[in-house]
One Martini backbone bead per residue (centre of mass of N, CA, C, O) as a GRO file, in nm:
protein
   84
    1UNK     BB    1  -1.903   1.976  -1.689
    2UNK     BB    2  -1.617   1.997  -1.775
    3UNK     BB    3  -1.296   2.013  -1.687
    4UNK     BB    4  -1.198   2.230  -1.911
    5UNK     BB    5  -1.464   2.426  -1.822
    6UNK     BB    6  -1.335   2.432  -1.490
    7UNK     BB    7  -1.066   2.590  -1.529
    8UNK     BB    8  -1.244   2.847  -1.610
    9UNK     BB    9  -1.279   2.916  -1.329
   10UNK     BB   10  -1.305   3.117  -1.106
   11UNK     BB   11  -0.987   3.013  -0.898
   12UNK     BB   12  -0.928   2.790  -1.066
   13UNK     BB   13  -0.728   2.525  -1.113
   14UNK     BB   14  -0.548   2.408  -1.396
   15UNK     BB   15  -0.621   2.120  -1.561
   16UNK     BB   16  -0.366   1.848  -1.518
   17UNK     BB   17  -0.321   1.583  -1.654
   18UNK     BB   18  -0.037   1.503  -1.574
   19UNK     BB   19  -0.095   1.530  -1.285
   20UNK     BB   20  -0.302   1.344  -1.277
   21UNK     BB   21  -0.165   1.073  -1.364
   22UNK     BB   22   0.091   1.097  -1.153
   23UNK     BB   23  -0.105   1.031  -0.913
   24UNK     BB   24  -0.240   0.779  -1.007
   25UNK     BB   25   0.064   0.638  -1.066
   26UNK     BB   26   0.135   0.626  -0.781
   27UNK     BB   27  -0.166   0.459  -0.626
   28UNK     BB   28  -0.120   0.204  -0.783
   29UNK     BB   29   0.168   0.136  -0.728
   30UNK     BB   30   0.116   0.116  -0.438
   31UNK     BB   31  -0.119  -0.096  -0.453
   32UNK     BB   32   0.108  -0.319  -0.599
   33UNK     BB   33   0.322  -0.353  -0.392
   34UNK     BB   34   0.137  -0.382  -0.117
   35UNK     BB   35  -0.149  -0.539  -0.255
   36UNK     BB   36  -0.205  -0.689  -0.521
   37UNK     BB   37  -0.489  -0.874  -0.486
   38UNK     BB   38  -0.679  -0.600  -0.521
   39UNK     BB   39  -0.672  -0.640  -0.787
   40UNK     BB   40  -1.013  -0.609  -0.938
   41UNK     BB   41  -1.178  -0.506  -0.730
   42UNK     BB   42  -1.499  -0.442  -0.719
   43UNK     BB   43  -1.482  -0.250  -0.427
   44UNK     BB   44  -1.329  -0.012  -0.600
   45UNK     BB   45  -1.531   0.135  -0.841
   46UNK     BB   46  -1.641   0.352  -0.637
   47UNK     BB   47  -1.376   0.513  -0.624
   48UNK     BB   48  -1.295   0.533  -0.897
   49UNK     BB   49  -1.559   0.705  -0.982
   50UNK     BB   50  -1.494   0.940  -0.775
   51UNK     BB   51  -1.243   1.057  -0.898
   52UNK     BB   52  -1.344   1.097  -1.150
   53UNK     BB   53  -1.556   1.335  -1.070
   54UNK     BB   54  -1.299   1.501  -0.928
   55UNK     BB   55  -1.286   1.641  -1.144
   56UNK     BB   56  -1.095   1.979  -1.133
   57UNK     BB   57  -1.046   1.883  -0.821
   58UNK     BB   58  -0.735   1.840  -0.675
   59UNK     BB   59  -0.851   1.776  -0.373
   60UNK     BB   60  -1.017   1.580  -0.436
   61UNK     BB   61  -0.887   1.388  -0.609
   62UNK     BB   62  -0.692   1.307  -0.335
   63UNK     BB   63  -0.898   1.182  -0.203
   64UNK     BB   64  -0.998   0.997  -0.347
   65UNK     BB   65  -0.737   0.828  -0.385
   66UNK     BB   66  -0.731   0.748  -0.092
   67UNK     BB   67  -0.932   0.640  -0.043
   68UNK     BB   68  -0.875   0.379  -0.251
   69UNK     BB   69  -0.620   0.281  -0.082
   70UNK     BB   70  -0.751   0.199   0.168
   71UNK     BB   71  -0.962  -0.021   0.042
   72UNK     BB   72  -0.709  -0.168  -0.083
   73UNK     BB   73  -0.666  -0.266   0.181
   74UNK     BB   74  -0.850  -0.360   0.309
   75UNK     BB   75  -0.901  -0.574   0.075
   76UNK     BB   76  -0.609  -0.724   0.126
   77UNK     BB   77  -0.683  -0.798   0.432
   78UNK     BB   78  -0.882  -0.975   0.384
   79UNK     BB   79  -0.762  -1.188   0.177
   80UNK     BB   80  -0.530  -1.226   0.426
   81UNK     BB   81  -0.738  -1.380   0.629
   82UNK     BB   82  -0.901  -1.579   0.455
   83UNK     BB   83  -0.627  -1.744   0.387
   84UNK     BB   84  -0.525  -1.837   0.693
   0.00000   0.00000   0.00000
């Protein structure tokens, strides 16, 4: 089932790309200024596809955002703790 086709289903608030969008560009932003060494970690592709997955639910797609945050910090302050 697509988004598209998850909008429409009885109860569901309607999948908004730009609310997606706007979203996901806080999320980036905010690990971009504050943990920037994270850009590109490997282990954040599993948050990142997990994200992807829950497209159509808001909430879940927020929990994803959050989780995907937590993972970049996790993995910049190992890169920060391995330099010292």
């Amino acid at each position: 089932m697509s988004p598209s086709d998850r909008a429409g289903t009885l109860g569901a608030e309607p999948w908004d790309e730009g609310w997606v969008h706007e979203q996901a560009v806080k999320a980036l932003g905010w690990l971009a200024k504050n943990y920037p060494e994270c850009s590109g970690a490997e282990g954040l592709r599993e948050y990142d596809k997990a994200a992807d997955e829950a497209a159509g639910d808001h909430e879940a797609y927020l929990e994803a955002l959050r989780a995907y945050c937590r993972a970049g910090r996790d993995e910049a302050l190992r890169i920060r703790r391995g330099a010292a």
